[in-house]
N, C-alpha and C positions, 0 to 999 in steps of 0.2 A: 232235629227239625230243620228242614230246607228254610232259608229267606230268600234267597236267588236262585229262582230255576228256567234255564235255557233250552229248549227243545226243539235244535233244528234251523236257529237262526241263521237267516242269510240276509243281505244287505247289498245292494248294488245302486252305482252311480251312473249318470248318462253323460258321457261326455262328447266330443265333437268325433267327427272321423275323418275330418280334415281340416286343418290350420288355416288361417285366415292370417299372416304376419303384415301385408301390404296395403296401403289403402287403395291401389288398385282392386286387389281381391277382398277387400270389405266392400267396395262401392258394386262390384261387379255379380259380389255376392247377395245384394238386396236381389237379384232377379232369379237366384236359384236355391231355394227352402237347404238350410244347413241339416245336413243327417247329424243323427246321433249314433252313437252304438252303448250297449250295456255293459257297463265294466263291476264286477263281480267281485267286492271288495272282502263279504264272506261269504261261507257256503258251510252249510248243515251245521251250527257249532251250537255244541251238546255238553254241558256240565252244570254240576249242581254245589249250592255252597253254603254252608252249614252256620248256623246261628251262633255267633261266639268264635267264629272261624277266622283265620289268616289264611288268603285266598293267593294266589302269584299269576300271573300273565306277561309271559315271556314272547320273543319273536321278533326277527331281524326288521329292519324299516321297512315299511307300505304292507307289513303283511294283516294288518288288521286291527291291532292291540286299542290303539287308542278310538278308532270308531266302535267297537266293541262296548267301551265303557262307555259311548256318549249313546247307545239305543238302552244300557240301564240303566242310565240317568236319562233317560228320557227325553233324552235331546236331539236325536234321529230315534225316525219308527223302523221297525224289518220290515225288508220285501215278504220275508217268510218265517215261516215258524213261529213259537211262543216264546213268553217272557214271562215270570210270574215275582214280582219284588214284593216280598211280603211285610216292608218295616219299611219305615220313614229314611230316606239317605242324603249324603252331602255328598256330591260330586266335589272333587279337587282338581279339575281340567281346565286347561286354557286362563287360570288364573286373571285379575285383573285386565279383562275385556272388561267394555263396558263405564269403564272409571273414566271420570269427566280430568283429565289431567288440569286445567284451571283453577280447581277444588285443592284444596291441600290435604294431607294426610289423614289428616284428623277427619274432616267431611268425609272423605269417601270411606273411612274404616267405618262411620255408622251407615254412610247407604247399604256399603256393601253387608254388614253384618244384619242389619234388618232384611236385606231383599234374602236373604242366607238364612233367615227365619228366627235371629235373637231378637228379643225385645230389645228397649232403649236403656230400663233397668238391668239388662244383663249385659249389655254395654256398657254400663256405664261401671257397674262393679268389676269387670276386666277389662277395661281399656286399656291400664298402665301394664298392665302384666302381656297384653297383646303388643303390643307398642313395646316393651321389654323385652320380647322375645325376637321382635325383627330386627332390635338393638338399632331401635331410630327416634331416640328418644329426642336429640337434639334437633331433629326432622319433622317432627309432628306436624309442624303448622307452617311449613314447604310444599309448596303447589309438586303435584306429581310432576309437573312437566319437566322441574330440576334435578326428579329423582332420577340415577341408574338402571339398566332392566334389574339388574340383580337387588337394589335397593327396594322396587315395586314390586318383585318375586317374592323376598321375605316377607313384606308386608301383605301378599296375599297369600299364604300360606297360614301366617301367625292369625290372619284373622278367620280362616277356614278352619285350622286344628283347635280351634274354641267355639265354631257352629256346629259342632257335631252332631250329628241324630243318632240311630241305631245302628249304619250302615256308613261305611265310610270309602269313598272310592279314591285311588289315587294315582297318578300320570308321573311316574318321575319324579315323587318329591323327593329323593335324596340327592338329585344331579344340580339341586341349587342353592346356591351359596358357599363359603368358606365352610373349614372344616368343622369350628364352635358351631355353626347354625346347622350343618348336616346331623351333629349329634342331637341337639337339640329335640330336631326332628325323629330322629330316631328313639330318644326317651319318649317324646311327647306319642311317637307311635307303638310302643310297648305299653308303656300309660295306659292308653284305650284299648289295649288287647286287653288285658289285666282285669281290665274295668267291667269286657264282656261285650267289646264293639266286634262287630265284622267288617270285616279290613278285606278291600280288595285292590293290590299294587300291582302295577305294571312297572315293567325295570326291565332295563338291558344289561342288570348286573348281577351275573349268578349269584355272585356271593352275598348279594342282599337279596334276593328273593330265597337263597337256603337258610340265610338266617333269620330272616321273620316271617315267613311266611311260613304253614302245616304243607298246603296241598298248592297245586296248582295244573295249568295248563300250557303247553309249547302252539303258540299258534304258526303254519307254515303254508304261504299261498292260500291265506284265507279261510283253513281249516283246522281241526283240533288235531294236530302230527302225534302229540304224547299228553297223556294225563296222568298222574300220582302223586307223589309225595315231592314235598319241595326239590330235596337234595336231585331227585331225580330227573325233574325237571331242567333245574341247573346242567347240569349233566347233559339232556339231551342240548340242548340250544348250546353252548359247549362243543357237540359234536357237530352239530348244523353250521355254526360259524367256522370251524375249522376245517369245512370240506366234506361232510358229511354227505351221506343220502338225504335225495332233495323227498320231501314226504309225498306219498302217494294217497293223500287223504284219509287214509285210515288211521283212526288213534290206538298207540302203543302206550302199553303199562310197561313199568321198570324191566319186570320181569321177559317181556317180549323184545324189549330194546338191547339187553344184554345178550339174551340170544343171538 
């Protein structure tokens, strides 16, 4: 059984077609309408991802990865094609937006776990164990604005890997913090495979998207370059970074890429 299925999405942004750096050319600019042009962030992307599944999304900077997962988390729409999320999900992106730094730790772990869809009883019985896990126990009741980024990154991840729904999306959560809270995260992410969550990570890290992840996708200049099985996915992006053929939009299976 599909939960996420992708048909064809494309997504593009309007940007200017000419800079404006000076305030001569701001002021001069009120008298001549700024153009835009359409920049094409993706184009046709097509896969499907299976209920119980560990999903990968690989691909060098600006080629897509993370606006991808903000139109199935429903945080940008597509210019094109369909989207079909069949189960309730937790996006894990852009973490700790939104947090009133003022607020101390404590406040903002229950805004943010309620706006995240716990109740206050379900807060309240994992707090210490949330708060545990970001290993900011002496921190609780420290205005964000003293915390670290790295200090505000564990604390929004430990409170996102306890909202979980059916459907778990995630941005790079192994690239933060020491080595104890990588692992952490990495139990807590096998955890919910185990459990029967569908996990969909993006990672610039072969060897974590071959080890927890089943299947995935190489996204390249905005399109699906290769689809298959993790290990092989690794592999292509692998060749991509190291000098590889640039993709011609067409997706390759294992078997066509060794060819």
């Amino acid at each position: 059984m599909h939960v996420v299925d992708l048909q064809g999405i494309s997504k593009k942004f309007r940007i200017p077609s000419a800079r404006r750096d000076t305030l001569r050319e701001h002021v001069f600019g009120l008298f001549n309408p700024r153009r835009f042009e359409d920049l094409w962030v993706l184009r046709d992307i097509r896969f499907t991802v299976r209920k119980g599944e560990t999903f990968g999304i690989m691909g060098r900077n600006g080629c897509g990865k993370s606006t991808l997962l903000k139109i199935i988390a429903g945080i940008y729409r597509p210019d094109g094609g369909s989207l079909d999320v069949r189960a309730p999900l937790t996006p894990i992106l852009g973490l700790g937006l939104g947090w009133n730094q003022e607020l101390t730790a404590r406040d903002n772990l229950l805004l943010t776990g309620t706006a995240m869809g716990m109740s206050l009883k379900e807060l309240g019985e994992q707090f210490d164990d949330i708060i545990a896990f970001a290993e900011l126990e002496r921190f609780v009741d420290l205005q964000l604005k003293f915390y670290s980024s790295g200090m505000s990154a564990r604390l929004a991840y430990s409170i996102a890997f306890r909202a979980v729904r059916e459907i778990l999306l995630l941005d790079e959560v192994f690239a933060v913090g020491d080595g104890a809270f990588t692992q952490r995260c990495q139990d807590r992410y096998t955890e919910l495979h185990k459990s029967g969550h569908t996990l969909l990570l993006v990672s610039h890290n072969p060897e974590t998207i071959a080890k927890h992840c089943q299947r995935g996708v190489l996204i390249d200049g905005g399109r699906v370059a290769f689809e298959g099985d993790s290990e092989g996915v690794a592999k292509a992006y692998e060749r991509l970074v190291g000098g590889g053929e640039p993709s011609d939009g067409k997706p390759r299976t294992e078997g066509e890429a060794a060819g």
